[in-house]
N, C-alpha and C positions, 0 to 999 in steps of 0.2 A: 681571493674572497669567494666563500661559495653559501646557498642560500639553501635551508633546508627547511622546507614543510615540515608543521609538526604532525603525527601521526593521526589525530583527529582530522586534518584538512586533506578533500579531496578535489582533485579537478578533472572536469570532463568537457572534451572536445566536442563542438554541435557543427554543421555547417557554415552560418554564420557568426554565431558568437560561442563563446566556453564560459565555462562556471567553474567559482570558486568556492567550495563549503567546506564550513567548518562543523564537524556533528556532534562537539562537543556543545556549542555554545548555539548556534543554527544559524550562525550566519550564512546569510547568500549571497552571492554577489553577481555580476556580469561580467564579462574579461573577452578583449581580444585577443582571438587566436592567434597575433603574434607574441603577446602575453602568456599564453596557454603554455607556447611551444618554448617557451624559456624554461619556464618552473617545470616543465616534463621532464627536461633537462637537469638531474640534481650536480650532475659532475661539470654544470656547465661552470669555468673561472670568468667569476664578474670582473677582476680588475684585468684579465687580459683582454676581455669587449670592452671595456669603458677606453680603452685605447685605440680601440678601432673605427669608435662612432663621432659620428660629428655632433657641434655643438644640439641641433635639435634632439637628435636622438638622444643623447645622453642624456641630458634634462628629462625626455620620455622613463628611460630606464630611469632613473634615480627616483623619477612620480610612483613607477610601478612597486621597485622598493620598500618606500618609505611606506606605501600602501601593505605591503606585507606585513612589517615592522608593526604599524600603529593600529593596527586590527589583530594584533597576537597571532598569526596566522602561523609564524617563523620566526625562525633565528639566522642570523650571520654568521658563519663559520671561517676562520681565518686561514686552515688545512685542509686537505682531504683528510687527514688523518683521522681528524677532529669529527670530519664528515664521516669518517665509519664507526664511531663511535654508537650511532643513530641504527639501531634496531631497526624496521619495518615488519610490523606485524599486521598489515593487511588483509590477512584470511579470514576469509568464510569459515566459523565452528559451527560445523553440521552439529544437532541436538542427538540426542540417543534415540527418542521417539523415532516412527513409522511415519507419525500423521503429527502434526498439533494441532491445528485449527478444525472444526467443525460450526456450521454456520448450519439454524435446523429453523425453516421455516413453520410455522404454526398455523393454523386455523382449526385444531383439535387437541385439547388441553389434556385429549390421553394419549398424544403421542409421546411425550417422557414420560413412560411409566418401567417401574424398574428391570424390566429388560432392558430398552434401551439405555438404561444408565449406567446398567453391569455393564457395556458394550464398550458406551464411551470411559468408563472408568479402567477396563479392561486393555485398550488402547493405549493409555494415559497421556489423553489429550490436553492439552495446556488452557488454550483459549476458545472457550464455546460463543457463541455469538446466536441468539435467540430473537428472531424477528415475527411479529403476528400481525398476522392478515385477515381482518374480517374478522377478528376474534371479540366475543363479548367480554365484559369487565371481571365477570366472575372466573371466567375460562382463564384470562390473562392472571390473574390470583391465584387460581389453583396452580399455574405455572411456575409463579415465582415460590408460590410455598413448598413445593419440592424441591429449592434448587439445593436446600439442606442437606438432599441426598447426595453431596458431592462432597459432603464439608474436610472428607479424609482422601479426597483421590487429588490424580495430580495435576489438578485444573488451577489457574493461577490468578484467570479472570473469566467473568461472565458480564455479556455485552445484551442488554435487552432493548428493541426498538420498536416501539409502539407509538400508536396514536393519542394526542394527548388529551387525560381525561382527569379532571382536578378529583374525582374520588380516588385514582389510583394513582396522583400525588399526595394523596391524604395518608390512602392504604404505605406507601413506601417510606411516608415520614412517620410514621406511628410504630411500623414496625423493622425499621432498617437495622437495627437491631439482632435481629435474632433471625431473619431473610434467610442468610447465608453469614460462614464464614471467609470465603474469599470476597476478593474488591469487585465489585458489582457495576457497572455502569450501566443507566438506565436512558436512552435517548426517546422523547416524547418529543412525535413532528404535529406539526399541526396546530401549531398555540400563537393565541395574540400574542404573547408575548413571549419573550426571550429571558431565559434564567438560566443561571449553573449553582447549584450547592452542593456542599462535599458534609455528606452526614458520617463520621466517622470512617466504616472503610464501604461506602456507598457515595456516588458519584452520579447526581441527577441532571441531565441536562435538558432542558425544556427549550426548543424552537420553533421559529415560525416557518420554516422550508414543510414544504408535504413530502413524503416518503412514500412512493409509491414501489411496491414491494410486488414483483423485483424489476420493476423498469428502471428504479432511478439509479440503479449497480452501473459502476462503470464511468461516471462524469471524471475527464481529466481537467483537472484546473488550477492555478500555481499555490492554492489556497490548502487544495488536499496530499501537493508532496510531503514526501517523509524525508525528516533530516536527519533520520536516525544512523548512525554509524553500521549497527547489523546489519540493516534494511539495505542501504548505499553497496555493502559488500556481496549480501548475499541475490542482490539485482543483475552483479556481475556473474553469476553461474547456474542462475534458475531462475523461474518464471516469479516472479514475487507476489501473484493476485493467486498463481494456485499449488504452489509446491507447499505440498505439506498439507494439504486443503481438502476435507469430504465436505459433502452438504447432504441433505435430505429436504425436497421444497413440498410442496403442500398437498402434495400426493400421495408424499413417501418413497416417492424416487430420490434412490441415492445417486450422485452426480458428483462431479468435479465442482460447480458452481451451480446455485440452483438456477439460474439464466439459462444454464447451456441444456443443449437437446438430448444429448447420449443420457443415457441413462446406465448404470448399470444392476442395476434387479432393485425391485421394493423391501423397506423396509420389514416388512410384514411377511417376506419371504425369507430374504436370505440378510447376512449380521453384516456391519460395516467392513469388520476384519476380512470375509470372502469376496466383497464390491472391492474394497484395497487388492486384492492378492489379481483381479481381473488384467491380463496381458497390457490392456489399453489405457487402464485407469491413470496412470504416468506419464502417458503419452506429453501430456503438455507440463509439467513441471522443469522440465531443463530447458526448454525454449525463453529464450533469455531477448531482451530489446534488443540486443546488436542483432538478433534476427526477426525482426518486423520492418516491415517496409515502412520508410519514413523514417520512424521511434529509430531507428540503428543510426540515423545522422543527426539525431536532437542531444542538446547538450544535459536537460533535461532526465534522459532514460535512466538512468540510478537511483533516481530520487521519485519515481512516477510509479504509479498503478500499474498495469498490464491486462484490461478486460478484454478476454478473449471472446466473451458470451454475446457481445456486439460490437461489430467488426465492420468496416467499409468492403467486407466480401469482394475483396479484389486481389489476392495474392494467396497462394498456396504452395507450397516447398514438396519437393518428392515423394516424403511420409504421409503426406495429404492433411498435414498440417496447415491452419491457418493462420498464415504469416501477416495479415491485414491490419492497417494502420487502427486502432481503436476509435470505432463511430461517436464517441463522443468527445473527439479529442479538438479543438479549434485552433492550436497552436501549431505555424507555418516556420520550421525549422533553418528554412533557406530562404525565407522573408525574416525572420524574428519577429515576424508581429502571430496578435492574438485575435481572435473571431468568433463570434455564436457558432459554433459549429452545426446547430440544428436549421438554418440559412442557407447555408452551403449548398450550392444546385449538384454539387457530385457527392453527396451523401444521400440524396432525397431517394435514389431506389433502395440503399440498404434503410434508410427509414420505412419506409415500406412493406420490405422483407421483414422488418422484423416488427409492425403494426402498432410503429409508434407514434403515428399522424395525431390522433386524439392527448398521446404523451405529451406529447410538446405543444400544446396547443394551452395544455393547462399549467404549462412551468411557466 
């Protein structure tokens, strides 16, 4: 008798406990690592261990099981035969693109103007993500009224984050319409109140969290993994916060993330495509969690963020890479428990370093 995961379910090893997800459905679960190291095993024969164990254990396996079973996670195989039956198609499909994501801070409503939009169109970037800082009502509108100039390139979605202002939930319901033709999601922080409505292919989410742009980049917390099937595979071979990733923050420095310090030339000087083609600009896209200090023994790291841009500045690898557990991360991998992590007396110099006393003072 032998037990096979279906291809949707993944399981990963942490120090004290392992996880079981399904990315189809998103179930998550907890599992002990004696657990873990069974189902790692697909060749292991269950009716030759049920003859080995004694009454407790067996009762254990047969709970773990029936847990498999009644959560759809698996099937029962009767052969191996049977069991090769079963494809594994586990791979990471790299896209065709260069780049897909672009994240473009605002506080100047002519910073898309169509150069940069031949640039990003030229690229053919998938997922734009538009965040404005300080920007007035009418600037945040001139914004949105061009994102029309995309309506034929091969962008898939546009992610807008703003501060929330009921004329420019008026503005987005009156004209959601004719905005744009790709799916549009608009997050407004800063509201009494909490709302979501799906206006056709627009997507308005209104909260009450503040968004402070760009300090609050970066919170790891069980509420923001991803239980995406891509995401889970492609965490296994690249950095998942910035492979594939350009930004421009509110300067016009292009960058990897607009948090981080490198810069590689302005906007205003040189085009996206020559900051991509720069020796160092990749440096961190294949830096994967098995290589971060900590995050490589959390059961967690497939399913997690990766913010490089704030770091507990304590570990660095030969490339002079920053290997550093993520400073906003509060989850103790070889405890299993969870923490404020802005508390923490061994993170207060990299809060510091990175002059976020005031930050946290106002979460």
């Amino acid at each position: 008798m032998f037990l096979k995961l279906f291809d949707s379910v993944k399981i990963t090893r942490g120090a004290k406990n392992a996880i079981i997800l399904d990315t189809s459905t998103g179930f998550l679960q907890l599992i002990p690592i004696a657990f873990f190291d069974l189902l790692s095993n697909e060749h292991q024969n269950y009716s030759v261990l049920k003859k080995q164990l004694d009454n407790e254990s067996l009762e254990a396996l047969e709970e773990y099981l029936n847990f498999i079973i009644e959560n759809k996670l698996g099937v029962i195989l009767n052969t191996k035969k049977e069991l090769s039956t079963f494809q594994n198609t586990s791979e990471f499909k790299e896209t065709p693109s260069f780049v897909d994501y672009l994240i473009l801070d605002v506080n100047d409503s002519d910073v898309l103007d169509d150069v940069l939009v031949k640039q990003i169109c030229d690229l053919r970037i998938k997922y734009l993500q538009i965040r404005f800082s300080e920007v007035g009502l009418n600037e945040i509108i001139k914004v949105i009224s061009n994102l029309n100039l995309f309506n034929d390139s091969s962008i898939n979605e546009v992610s807008l984050v703003a501060n929330y202002d009921l004329q420019l939930v008026t503005f987005i319901k009156e004209n959601h319409y004719k905005i744009s033709n790709k799916f549009l999601h608009f997050v407004l922080h800063s509201s009494d109140e909490q709302d979501s409505q799906t206006l056709e292919h627009v997507q308005l989410s209104i909260i009450k969290n503040r968004i402070n742009i760009p300090l609050s980049c970066g919170l790891i917390d069980l509420k923001n993994v991803n239980l995406n099937r891509n995401f889970y595979l492609e965490a296994k071979q690249h950095n998942t916060c910035l492979n594939k990733k350009i930004s421009i923050d509110v300067k016009g420095n292009i960058k990897n993330c607009p948090s981080m310090l490198q810069s590689f030339g302005n906007i205003k000087d040189i085009t996206l495509e020559n900051a991509l083609n720069h020796p160092e600009f990749k440096k961190y896209w294949n830096l994967t969690k098995d290589s971060i200090e900590v995050c490589k023994d959390c059961e967690f790291r497939y399913i997690c963020t990766d913010c490089r841009a704030y770091t507990e500045q304590t570990s660095f690898n030969k490339e002079g890479l920053d290997t550093s557990k993520p400073l906003k991360c509060g989850y103790n991998p070889y405890t299993g428990e969870w923490e404020e992590w802005s508390i923490n007396p061994l993170k207060q110099k990299a809060i510091q370093h990175y002059g976020m006393q005031d930050f946290i003072k106002r979460v």
